[in-house]
N, C-alpha and C positions, 0 to 999 in steps of 0.2 A: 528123415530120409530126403534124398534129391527129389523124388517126386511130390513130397507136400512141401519142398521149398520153392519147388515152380509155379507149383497153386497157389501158396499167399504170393508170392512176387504178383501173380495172373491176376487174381483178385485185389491184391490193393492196386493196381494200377487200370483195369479194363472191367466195363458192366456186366455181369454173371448173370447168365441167362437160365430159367430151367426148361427152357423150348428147343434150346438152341448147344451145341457142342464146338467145344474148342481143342483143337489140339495142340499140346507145348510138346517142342519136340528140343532137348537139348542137345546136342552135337557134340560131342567130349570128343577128346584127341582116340581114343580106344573104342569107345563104345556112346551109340546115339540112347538117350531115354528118349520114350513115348509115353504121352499121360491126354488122357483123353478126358475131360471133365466137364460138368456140367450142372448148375444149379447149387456150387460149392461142393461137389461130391467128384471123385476122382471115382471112374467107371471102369477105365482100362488104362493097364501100365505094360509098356514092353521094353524091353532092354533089347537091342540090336548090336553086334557085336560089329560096327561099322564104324570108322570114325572118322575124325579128319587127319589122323597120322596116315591111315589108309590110303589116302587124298593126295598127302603132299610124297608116298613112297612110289606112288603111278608117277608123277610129274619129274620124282627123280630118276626111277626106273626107264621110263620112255625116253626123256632129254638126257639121260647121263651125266647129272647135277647133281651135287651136293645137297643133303639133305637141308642145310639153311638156305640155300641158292632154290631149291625148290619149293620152299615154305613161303619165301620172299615173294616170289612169281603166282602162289595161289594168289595172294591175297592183294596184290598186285593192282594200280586202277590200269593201267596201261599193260594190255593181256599180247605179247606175241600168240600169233595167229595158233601155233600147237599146243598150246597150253592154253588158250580159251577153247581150242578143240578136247581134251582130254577134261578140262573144269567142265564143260558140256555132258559127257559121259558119264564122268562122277556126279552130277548133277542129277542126271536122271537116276543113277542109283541110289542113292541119299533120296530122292521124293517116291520112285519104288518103293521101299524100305516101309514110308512114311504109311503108301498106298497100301501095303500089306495088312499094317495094322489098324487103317480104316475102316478097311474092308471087314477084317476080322469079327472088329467091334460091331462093323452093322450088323454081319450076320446070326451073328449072338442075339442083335436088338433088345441091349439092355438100358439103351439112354438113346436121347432125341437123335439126331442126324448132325455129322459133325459141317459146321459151314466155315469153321476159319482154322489157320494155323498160325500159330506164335512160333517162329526158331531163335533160338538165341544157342549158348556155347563158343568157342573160338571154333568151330565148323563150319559155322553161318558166318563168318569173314570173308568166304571164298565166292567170289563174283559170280555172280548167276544162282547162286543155292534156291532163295527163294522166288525167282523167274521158275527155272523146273521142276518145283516142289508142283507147283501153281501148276505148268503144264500137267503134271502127269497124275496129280490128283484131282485139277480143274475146283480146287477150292483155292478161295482166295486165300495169299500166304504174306508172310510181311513179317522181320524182324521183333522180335519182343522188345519193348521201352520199358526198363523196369523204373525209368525215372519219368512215365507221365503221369504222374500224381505224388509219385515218393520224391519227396525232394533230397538232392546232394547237398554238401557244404557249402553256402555260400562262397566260401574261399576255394572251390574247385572251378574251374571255367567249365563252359558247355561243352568245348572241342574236346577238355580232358575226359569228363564225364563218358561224352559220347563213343572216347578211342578203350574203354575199360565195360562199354556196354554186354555184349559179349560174353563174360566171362567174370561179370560181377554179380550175377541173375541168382545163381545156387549159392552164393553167400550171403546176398540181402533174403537171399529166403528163409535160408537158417536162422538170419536172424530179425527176422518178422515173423510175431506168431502169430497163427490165425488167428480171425477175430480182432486182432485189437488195431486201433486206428493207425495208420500210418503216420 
């Protein structure tokens, strides 16, 4: 499933802690996963029916854009001023979302205290996601590297690697089985 291919991706690439909790949170076009793991044990899973279509239908909704004119402009480095204003908005809903099921998990208190968050998905391409994750959870947050230990093909450049990071995470996971070496 999408949640144990977020944990090996998380584990062959970042140190597994059993003191400590991480959250992978993956950002689908339709709907966000949440997986909260810790010690190689996934603790808590949430599906959020939020995604980043959600994202780019505000930016066409409000600007009166074209659904690929507004895709263009999420993911955009260069943000006119209302559209870094509405990425802002969605920002804080997206790390809300994330805060929900933080929260959740503490109160349950069935695994240590979550201190990081990993995003990846084509969600996390939208400028600022993990700035307001970070505000609004006050956990440190920061894109998932499913290549800092998994190596790509030699014959891929880094720039290609890195423009496919994103959206390559739930496929190296499927196909990375737990346990075995990367």
């Amino acid at each position: 499933s999408e949640s144990f291919a977020l944990q090996n991706v998380f584990e062959s690439n970042y140190p597994v802690s059993t003191t400590e909790a991480t959250a992978l949170v993956d950002i689908g076009a339709l709907s966000t996963k949440i997986v909260i793991c810790a010690g190689g044990t996934p603790l808590f899973i949430k599906d959020a029916s939020f995604g980043g279509l959600a994202i780019t239908q505000e930016i066409e909704r409000e600007l009166k854009l074209s659904l690929n004119d507004a895709e263009a402009l999420k993911i955009s480095e260069n943000l006119p001023h209302e559209v870094a204003e509405i990425l802002g908005r969605m920002g804080q809903v997206v790390g809300t979302e994330i805060k929900k099921a933080m929260d959740y998990y503490s109160a349950s208190s069935i695994g240590p205290p979550v201190t990081s968050i990993l995003l990846t998905g084509g969600g996390c391409r939208m400028q600022g996601v993990d700035t307001a994750t970070q505000n609004v959870t006050n956990v440190q947050c920061q894109i998932l590297n499913p290549f800092q230990k998994v190596q790509g093909s030699k014959n891929l450049s880094p720039d290609f690697l890195a423009s496919i990071t994103p959206e390559v995470t739930i496929p190296m996971g499927l196909a990375i089985r737990a346990g075995d070496p990367a």
